[in-house]
Backbone as CSV, one residue per row, in Angstrom:
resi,resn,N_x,N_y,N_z,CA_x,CA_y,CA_z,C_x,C_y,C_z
1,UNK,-42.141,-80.555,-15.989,-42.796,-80.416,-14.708,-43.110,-81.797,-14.137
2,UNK,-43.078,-81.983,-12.811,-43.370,-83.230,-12.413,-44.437,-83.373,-11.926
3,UNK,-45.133,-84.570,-12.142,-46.206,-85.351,-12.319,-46.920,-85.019,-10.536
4,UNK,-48.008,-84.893,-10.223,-48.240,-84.708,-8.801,-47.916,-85.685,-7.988
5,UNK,-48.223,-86.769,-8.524,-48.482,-87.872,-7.492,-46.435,-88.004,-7.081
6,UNK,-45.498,-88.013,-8.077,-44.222,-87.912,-7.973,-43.764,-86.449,-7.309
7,UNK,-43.983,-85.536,-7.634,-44.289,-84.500,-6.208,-44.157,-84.854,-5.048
8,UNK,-45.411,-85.329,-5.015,-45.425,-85.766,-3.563,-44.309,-86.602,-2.617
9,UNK,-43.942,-87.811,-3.811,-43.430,-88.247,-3.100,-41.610,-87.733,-2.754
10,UNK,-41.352,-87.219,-3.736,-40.496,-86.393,-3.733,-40.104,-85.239,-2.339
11,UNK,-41.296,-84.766,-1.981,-41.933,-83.686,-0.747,-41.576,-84.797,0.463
12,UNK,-42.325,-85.472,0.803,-41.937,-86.972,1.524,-40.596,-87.316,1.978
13,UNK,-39.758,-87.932,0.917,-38.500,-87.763,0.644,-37.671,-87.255,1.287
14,UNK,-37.794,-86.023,0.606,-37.093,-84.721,1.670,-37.496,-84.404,2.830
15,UNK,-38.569,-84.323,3.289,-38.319,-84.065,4.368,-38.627,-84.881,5.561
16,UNK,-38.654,-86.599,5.123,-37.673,-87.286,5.913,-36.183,-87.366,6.202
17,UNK,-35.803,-87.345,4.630,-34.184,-86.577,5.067,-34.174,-85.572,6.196
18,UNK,-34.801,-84.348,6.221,-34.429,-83.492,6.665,-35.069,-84.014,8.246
19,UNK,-35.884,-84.883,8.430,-35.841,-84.822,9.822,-34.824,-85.931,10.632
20,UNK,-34.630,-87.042,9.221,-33.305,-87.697,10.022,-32.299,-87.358,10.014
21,UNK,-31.782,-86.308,9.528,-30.462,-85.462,9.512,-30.439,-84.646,10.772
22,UNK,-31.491,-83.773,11.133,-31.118,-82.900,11.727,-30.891,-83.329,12.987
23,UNK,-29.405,-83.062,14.263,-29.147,-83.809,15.380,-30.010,-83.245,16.408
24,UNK,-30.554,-81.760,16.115,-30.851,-81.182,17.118,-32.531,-81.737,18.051
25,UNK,-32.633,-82.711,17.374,-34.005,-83.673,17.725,-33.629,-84.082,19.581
26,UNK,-32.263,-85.175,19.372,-31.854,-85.621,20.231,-31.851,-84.375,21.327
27,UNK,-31.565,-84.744,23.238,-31.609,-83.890,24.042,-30.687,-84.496,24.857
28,UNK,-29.455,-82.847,24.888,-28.214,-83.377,25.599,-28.225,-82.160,26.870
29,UNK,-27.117,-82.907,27.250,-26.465,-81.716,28.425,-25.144,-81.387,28.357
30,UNK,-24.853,-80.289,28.815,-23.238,-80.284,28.961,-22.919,-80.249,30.284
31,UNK,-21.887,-80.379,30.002,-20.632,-80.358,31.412,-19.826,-79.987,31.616
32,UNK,-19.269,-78.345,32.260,-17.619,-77.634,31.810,-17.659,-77.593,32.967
33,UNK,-16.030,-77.900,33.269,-15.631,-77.158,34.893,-13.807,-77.646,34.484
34,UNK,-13.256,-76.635,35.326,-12.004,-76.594,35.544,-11.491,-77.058,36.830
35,UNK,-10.197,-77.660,36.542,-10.094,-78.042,38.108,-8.675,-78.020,37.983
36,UNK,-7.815,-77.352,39.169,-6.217,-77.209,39.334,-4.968,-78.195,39.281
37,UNK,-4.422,-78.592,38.344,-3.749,-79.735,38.262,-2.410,-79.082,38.155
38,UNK,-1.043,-78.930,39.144,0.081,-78.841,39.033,0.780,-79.303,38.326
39,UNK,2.017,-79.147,37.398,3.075,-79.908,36.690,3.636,-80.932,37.106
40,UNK,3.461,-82.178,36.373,4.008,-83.160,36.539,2.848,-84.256,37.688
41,UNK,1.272,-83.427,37.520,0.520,-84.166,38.317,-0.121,-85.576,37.161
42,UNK,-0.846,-86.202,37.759,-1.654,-86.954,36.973,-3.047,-86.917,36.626
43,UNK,-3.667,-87.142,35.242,-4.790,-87.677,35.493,-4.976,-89.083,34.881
44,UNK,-6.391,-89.632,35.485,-6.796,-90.961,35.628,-8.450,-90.618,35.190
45,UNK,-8.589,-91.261,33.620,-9.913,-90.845,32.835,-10.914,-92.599,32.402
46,UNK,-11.870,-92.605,33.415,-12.829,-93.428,33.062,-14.077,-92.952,31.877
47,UNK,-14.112,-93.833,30.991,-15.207,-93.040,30.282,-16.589,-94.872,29.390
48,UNK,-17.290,-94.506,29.736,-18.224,-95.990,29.741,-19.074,-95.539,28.180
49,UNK,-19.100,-94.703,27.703,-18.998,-94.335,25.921,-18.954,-93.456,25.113
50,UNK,-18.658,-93.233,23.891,-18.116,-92.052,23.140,-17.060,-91.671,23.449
51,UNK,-16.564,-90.690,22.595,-14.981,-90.080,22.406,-14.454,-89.574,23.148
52,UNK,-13.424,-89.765,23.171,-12.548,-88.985,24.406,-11.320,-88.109,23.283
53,UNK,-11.261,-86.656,23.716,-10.145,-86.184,23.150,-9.339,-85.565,24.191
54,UNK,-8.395,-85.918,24.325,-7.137,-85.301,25.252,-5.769,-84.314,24.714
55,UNK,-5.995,-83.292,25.354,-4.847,-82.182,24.732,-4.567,-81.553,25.770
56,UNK,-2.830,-81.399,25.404,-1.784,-80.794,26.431,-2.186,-79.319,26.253
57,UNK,-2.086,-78.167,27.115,-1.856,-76.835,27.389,-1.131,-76.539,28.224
58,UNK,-0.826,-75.318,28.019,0.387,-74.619,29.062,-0.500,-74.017,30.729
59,UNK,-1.473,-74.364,31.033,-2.303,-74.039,32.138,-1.993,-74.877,33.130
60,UNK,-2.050,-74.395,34.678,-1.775,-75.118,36.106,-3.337,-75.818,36.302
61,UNK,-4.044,-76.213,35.316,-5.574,-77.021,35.503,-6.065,-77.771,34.383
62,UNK,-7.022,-78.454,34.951,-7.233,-79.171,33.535,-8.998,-78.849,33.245
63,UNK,-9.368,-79.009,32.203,-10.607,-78.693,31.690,-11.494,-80.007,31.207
64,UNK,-12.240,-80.362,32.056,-13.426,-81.363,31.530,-14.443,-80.807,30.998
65,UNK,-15.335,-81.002,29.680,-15.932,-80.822,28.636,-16.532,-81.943,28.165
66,UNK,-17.709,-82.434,28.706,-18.178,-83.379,27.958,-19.633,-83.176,27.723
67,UNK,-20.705,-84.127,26.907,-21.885,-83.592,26.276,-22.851,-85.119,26.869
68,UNK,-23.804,-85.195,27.353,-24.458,-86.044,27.808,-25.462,-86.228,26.709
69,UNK,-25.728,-87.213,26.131,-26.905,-87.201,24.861,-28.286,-88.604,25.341
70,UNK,-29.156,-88.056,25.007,-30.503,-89.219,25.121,-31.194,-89.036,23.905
71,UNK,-31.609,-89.953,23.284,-32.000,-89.741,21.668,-33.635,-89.470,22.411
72,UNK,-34.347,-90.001,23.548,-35.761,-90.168,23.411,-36.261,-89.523,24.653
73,UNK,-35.779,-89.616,25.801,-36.343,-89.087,26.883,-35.409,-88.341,27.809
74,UNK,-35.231,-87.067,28.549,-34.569,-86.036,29.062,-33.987,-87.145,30.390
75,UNK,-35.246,-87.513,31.142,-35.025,-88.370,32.318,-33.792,-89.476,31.799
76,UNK,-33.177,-89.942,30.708,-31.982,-91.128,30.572,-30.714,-90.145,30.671
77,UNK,-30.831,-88.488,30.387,-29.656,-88.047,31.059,-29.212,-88.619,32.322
78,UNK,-29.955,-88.673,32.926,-29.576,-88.464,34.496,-29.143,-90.106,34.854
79,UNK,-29.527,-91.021,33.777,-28.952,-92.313,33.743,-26.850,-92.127,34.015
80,UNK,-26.538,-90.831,33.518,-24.982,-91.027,33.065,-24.378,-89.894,34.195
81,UNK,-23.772,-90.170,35.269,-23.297,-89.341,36.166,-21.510,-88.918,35.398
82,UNK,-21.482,-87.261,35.708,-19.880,-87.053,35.608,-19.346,-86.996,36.827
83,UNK,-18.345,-87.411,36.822,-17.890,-87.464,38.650,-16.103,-87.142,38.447
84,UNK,-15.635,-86.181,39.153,-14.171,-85.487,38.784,-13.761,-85.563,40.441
85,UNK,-12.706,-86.000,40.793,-12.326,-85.695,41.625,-10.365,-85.390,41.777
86,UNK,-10.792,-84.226,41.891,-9.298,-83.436,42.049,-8.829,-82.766,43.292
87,UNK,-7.291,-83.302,43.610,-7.004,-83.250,44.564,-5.633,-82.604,44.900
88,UNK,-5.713,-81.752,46.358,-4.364,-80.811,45.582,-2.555,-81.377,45.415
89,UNK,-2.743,-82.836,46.058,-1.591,-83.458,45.508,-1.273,-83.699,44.105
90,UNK,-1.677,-83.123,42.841,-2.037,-83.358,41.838,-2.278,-84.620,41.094
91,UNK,-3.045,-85.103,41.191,-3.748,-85.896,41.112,-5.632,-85.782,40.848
92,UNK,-5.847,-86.163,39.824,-7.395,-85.960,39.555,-8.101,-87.518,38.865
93,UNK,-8.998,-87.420,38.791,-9.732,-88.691,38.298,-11.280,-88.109,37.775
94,UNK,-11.255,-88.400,36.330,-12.897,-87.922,35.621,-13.374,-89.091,35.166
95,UNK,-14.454,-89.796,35.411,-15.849,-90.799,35.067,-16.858,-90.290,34.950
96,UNK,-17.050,-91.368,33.904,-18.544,-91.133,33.375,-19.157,-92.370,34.018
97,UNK,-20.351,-92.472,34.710,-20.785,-93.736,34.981,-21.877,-94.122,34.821
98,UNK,-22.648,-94.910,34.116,-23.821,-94.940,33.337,-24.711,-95.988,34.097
99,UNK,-25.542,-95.531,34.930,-26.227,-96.848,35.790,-27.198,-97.052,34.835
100,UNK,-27.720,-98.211,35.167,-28.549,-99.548,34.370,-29.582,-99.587,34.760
């Protein structure tokens, strides 16, 4: 059996782990929208940080999906604008733009 005072710290321990593990602390937003992109149109993708994943489908549109994150205050969302502009010459353009 373990000793109390090692208990404790043990108790401690864990569940600092468990509060620096868990992501759901942080406060994000999302962002879905579809927008009509013809065959053989283009897009043109600004992105100021984090991952970008890009994948082909057989659809006449394309799908932006991205996640806005602030580790401390809701108000630094609104620091990061998404801005898509699609146009029916096919042609589109998605940024992220993060004012200062």
């Amino acid at each position: 059996m373990l000793r109390p005072a090692l208990r404790a710290t043990a108790v401690c321990v864990l569940l600092l782990a468990v509060v620096w593990a868990v992501p759901s602390l942080a406060i994000s937003k999302e962002f879905n929208q579809s927008y009509p992109l013809q065959p053989g149109g283009s897009l043109e993708l600004q992105n100021v940080n984090g991952t970008v994943d890009v994948q082909g489908w057989d659809r006449n549109e394309i799908e932006v999906r991205a996640v806005k994150t602030a580790k401390q205050r809701e108000s630094d969302l609104e620091r990061v604008s998404i801005e898509v502009d699609a146009k029916p010459d096919g042609t589109a353009r998605a940024s992220s733009i993060s004012a200062r």
